[in-house]
N, C-alpha and C positions, 0 to 999 in steps of 0.2 A: 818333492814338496815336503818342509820340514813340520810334525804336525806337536802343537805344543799339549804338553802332558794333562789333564786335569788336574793335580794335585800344585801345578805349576800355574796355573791360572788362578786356583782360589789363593792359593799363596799372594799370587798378583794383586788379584779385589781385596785379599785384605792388606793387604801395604799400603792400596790407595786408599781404602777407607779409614784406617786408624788415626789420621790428625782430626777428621771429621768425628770421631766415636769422643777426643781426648777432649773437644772443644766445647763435646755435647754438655759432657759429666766431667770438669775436669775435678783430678784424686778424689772423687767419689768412692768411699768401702762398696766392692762389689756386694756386701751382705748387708740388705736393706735394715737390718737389723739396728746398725748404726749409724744411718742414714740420719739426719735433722735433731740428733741428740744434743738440748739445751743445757742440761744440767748432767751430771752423774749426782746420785740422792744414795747414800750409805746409811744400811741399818747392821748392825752390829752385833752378836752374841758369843759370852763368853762362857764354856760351859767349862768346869772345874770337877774333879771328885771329890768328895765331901765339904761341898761349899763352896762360895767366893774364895776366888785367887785373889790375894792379898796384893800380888804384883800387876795382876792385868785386871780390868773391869773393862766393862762394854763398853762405856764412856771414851776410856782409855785405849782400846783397843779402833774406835771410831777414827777417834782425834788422831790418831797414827797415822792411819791409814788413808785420811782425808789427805794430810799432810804429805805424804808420800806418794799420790795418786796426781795431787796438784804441782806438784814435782815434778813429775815424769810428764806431764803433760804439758804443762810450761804456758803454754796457750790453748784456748778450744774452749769447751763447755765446762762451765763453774762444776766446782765440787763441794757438795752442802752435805752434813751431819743431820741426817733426817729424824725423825723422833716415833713411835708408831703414831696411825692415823692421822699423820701430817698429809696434808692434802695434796701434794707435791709426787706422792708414792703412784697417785693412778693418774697423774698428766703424762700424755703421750709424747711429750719432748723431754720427758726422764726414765734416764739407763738406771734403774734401781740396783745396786749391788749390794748382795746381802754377803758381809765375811763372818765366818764363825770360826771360833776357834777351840779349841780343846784341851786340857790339862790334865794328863793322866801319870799316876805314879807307877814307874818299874825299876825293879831292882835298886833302889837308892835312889835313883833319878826322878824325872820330871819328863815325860813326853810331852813336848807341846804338838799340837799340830794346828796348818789354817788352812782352811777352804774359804772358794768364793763360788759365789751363783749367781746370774745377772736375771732382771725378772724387767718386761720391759710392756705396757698397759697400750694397746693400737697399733705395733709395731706389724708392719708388713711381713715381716720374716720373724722365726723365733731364736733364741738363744741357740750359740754355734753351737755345740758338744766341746767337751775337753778342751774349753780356750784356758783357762788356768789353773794347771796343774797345781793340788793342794803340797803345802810346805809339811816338812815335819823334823822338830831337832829335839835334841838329846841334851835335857838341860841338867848340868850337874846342882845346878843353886838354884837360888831366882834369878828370872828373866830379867835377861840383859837389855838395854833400852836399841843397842846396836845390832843386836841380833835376831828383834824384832821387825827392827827398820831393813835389813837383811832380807828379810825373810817376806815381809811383804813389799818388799819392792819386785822380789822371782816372782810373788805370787801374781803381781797388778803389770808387769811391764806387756806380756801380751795384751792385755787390757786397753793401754795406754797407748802401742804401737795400730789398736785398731778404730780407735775415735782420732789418732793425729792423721789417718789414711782420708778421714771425713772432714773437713775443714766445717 
């Protein structure tokens, strides 16, 4: 008598169960995190050394990056330029991403760097860890409008590959 493995049986139960789990949830983000996300709401900060950057402002830095986010997303949850104490920031169907960016001078250059951080008001789950790795270039002048968009588009496309996973 031929006796079947255990590890060959669960294998089994889930083969048969998987159309049934796809049908449940189907391209559900396994991270509830991203779950039911209406809007993506961008707040924006630009910090500079010794003052406003004359080439980037928050404003500017916003509007980029909305613009590049609605890109990459093509379809799915609107993306708005939120403003502080917009009311939009603590509704539970808005993925808040905060980018910040930095302007620091070395050696003749211009360091820029950009981080993001997602902040999300009800959410079942919290923000993953390390989903977007911060940018950093080596500006010989001022900031190029191309390698801004460069640069947040590495920063947003995990971003954007995990709200298109959640229809």
């Amino acid at each position: 008598m031929m006796r079947i493995r255990p590890a060959l049986l669960l294998a089994a139960s889930l083969l048969f169960h998987i159309p049934e789990a796809a049908a449940m949830s189907p391209a559900m983000s396994p991270l509830p995190f991203f779950q039911r996300v209406e809007r993506v709401g961008l707040l924006c900060a630009v910090d500079a050394e010794g003052g406003p950057a004359a080439d980037l402002g928050d404003d500017a830095l916003c509007g980029r990056a909305a613009a590049v986010l609605s890109g990459l997303l093509a379809s799915g949850p609107a993306v708005a330029v939120l403003v502080p104490n917009d009311a939009r920031i603590v509704d539970p169907d808005t993925l808040l991403l905060l980018v910040h960016a930095t302007l620091r001078p070395d050696d003749g250059k211009r360091i820029f760097s950009l981080a993001a951080t997602l902040q999300r008001t009800g959410s079942a789950g919290s923000a993953p860890f390390f989903m977007m790795p911060p940018q950093a270039l080596a500006l010989p002048g001022k900031l190029d409008e191309s390698l801004l968009e460069q640069a947040l588009r590495r920063l947003l496309t995990p971003l954007a590959k995990a709200l298109r996973a959640n229809p």
